[in-house]
OpenMM code with the backbone's topology and positions (N, CA, C; nanometers):
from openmm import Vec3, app, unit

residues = "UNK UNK UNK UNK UNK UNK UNK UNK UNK UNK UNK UNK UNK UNK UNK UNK UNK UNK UNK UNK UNK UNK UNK UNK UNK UNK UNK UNK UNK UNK UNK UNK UNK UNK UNK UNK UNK UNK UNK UNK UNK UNK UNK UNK UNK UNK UNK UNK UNK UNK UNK UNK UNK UNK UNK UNK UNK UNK UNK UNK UNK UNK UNK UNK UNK UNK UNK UNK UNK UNK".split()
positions = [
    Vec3(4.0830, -6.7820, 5.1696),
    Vec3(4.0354, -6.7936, 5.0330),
    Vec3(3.8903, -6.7462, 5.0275),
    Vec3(3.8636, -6.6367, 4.9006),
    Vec3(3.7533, -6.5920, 4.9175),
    Vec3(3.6238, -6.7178, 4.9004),
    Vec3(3.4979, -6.6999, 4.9385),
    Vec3(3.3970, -6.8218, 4.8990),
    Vec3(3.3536, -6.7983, 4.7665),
    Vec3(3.3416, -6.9351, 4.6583),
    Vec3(3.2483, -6.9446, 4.5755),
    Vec3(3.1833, -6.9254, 4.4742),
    Vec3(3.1365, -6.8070, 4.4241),
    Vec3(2.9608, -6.8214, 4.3854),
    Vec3(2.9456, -6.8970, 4.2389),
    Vec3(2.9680, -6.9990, 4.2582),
    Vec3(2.9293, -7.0402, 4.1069),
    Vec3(2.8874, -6.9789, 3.9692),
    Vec3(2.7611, -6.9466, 4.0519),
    Vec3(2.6438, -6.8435, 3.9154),
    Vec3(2.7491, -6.7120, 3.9026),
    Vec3(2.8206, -6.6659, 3.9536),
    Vec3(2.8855, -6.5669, 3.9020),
    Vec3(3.0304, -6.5461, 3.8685),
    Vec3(3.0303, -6.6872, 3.9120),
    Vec3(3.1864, -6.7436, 3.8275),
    Vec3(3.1535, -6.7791, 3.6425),
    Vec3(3.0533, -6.7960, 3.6304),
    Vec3(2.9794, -6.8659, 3.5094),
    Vec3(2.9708, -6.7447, 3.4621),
    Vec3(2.9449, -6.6399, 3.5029),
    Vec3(2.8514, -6.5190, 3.4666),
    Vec3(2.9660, -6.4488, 3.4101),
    Vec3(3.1149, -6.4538, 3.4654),
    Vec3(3.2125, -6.3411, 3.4422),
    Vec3(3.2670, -6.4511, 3.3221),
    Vec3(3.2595, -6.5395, 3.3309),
    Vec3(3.2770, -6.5972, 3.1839),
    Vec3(3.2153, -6.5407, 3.0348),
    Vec3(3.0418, -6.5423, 3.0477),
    Vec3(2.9971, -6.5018, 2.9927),
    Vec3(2.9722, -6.3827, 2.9626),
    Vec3(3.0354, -6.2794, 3.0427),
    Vec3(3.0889, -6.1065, 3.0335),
    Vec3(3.1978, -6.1446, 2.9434),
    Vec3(3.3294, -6.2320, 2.9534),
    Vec3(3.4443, -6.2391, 2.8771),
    Vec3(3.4218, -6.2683, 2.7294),
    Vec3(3.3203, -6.3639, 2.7720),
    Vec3(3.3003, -6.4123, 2.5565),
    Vec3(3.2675, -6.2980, 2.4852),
    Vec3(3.1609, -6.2470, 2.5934),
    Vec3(3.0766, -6.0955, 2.4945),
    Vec3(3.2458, -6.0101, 2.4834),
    Vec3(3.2679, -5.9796, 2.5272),
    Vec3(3.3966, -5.8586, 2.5464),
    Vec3(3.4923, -5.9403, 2.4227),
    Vec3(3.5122, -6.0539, 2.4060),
    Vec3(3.6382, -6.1221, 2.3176),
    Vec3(3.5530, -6.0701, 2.1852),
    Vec3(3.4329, -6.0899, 2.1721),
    Vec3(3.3175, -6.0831, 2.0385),
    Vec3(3.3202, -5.9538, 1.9948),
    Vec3(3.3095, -5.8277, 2.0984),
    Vec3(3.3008, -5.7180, 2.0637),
    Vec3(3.4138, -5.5947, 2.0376),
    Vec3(3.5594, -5.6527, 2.1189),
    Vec3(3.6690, -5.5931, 2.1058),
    Vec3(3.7190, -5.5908, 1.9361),
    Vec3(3.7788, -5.4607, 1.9232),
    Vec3(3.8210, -5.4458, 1.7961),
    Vec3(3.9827, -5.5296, 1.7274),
    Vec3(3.9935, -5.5459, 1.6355),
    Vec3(4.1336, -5.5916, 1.5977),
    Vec3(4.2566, -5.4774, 1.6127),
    Vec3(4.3532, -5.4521, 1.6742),
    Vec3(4.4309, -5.3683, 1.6874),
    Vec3(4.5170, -5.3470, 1.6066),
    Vec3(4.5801, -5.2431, 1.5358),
    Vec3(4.6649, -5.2206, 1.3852),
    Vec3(4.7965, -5.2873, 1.3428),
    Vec3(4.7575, -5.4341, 1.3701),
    Vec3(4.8666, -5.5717, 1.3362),
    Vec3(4.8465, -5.5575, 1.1880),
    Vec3(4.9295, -5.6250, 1.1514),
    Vec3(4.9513, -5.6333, 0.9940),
    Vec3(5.0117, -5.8228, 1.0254),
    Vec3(4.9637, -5.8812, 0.8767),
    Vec3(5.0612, -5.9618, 0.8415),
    Vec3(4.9931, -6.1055, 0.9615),
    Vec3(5.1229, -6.1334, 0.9837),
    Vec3(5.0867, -6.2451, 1.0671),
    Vec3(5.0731, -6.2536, 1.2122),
    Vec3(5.1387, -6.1264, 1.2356),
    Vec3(5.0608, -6.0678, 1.3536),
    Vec3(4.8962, -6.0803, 1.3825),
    Vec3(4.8804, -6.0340, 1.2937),
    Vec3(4.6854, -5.9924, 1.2830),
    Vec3(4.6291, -6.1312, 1.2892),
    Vec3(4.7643, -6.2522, 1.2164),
    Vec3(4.6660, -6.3570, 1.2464),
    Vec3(4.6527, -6.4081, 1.3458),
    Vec3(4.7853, -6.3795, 1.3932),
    Vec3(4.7738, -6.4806, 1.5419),
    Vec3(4.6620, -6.4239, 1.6460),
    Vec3(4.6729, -6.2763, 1.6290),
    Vec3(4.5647, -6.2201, 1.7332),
    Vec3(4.4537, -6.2625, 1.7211),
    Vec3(4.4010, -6.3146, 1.5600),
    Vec3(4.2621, -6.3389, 1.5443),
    Vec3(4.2425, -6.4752, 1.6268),
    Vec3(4.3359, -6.5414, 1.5713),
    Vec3(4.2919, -6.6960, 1.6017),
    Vec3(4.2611, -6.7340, 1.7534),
    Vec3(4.3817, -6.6146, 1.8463),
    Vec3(4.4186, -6.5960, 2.0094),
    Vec3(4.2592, -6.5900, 2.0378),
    Vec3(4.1946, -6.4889, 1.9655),
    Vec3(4.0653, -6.4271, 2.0037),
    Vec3(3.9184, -6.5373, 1.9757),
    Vec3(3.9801, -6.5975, 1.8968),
    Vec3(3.8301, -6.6986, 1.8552),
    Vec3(3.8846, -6.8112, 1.9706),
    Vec3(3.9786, -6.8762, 1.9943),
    Vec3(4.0227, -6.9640, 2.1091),
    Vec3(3.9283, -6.9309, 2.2429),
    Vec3(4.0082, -6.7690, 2.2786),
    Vec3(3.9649, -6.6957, 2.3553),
    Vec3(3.8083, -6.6963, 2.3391),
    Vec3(3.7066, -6.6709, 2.2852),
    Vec3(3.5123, -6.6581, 2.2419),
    Vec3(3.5313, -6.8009, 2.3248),
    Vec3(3.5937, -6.9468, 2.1994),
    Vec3(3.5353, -7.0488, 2.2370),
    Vec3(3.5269, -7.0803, 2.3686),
    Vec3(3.6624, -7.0530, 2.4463),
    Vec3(3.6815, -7.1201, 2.5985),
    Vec3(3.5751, -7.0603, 2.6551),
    Vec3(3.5476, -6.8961, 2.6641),
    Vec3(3.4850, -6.8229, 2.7645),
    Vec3(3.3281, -6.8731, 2.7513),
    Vec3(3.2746, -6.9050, 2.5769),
    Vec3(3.1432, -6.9082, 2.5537),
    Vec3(3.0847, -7.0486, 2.6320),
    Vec3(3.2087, -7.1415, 2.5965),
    Vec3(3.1926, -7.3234, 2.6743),
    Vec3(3.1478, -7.2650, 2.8079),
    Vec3(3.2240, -7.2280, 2.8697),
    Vec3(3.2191, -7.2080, 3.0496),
    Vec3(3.0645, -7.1366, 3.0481),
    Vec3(3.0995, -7.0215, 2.9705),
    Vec3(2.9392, -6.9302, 2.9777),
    Vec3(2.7824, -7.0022, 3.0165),
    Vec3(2.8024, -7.1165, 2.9085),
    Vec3(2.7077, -7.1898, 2.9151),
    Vec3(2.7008, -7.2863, 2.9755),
    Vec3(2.7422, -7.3183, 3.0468),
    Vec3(2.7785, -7.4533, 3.1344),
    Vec3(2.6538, -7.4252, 3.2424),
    Vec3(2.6089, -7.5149, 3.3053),
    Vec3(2.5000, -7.5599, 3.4183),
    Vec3(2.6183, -7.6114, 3.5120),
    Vec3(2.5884, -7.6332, 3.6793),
    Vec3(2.7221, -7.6701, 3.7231),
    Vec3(2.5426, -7.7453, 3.8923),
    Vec3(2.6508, -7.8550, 3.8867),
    Vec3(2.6180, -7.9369, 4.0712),
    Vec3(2.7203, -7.9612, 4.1314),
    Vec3(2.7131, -8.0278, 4.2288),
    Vec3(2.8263, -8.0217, 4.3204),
    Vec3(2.8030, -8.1618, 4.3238),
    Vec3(2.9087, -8.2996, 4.2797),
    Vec3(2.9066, -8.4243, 4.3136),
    Vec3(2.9711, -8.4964, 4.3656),
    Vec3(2.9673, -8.5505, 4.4894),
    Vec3(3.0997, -8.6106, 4.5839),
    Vec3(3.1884, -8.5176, 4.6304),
    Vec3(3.1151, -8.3913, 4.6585),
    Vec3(3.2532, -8.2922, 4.6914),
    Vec3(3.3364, -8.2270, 4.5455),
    Vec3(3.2449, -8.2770, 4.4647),
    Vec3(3.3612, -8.2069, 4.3529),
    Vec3(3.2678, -8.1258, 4.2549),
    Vec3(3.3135, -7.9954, 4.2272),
    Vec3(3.2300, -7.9068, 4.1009),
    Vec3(3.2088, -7.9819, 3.9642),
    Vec3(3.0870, -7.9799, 3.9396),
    Vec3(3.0838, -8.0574, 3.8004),
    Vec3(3.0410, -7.8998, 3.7111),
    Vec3(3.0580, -7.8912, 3.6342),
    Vec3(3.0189, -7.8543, 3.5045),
    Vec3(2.9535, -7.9097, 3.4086),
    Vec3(2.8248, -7.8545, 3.3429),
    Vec3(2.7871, -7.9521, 3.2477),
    Vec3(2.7568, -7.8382, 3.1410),
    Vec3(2.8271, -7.8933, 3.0114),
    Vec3(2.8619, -7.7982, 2.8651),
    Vec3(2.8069, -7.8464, 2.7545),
    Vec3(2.6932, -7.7439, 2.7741),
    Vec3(2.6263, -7.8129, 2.6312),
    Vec3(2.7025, -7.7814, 2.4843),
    Vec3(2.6791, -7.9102, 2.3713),
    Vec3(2.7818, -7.8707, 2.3119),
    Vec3(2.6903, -7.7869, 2.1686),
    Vec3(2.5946, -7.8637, 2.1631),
    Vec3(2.5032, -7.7953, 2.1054),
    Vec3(2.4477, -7.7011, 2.1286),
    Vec3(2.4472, -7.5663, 2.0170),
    Vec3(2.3724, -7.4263, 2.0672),
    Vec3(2.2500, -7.3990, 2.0474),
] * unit.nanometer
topology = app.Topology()
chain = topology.addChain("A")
for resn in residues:
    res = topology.addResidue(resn, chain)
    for name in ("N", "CA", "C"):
        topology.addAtom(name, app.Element.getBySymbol(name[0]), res)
């Protein structure tokens, strides 16, 4: 199993939010278009949470800490 790196486990998160933010809507119609939208703001929120997260290591276990306020 490869090792680690936290800071750039965090980091490819925060490459994903930008990329979910900046990708275009693709030529759905209807309710198609909605589901993609909604897929895509899901998609911002999860990647942007992680993005911002601070992380320690406690008892052996990865913590994350997510601010909820921006």
């Amino acid at each position: 199993m490869a090792q680690l790196d936290v800071d750039e486990f965090i980091a490819r998160f925060r490459e994903r939010a930008k990329a979910v933010k900046e990708r275009g809507v693709p030529p759905l119609e209807g309710e198609a278009r909605q589901r993609f939208i909604r897929a895509a703001e899901k998609d911002f929120l999860d990647y942007s949470l992680i993005g911002r997260a601070t992380w320690t290591v406690e008892q052996g276990s990865l913590v994350l800490k997510i601010p909820l306020a921006e």
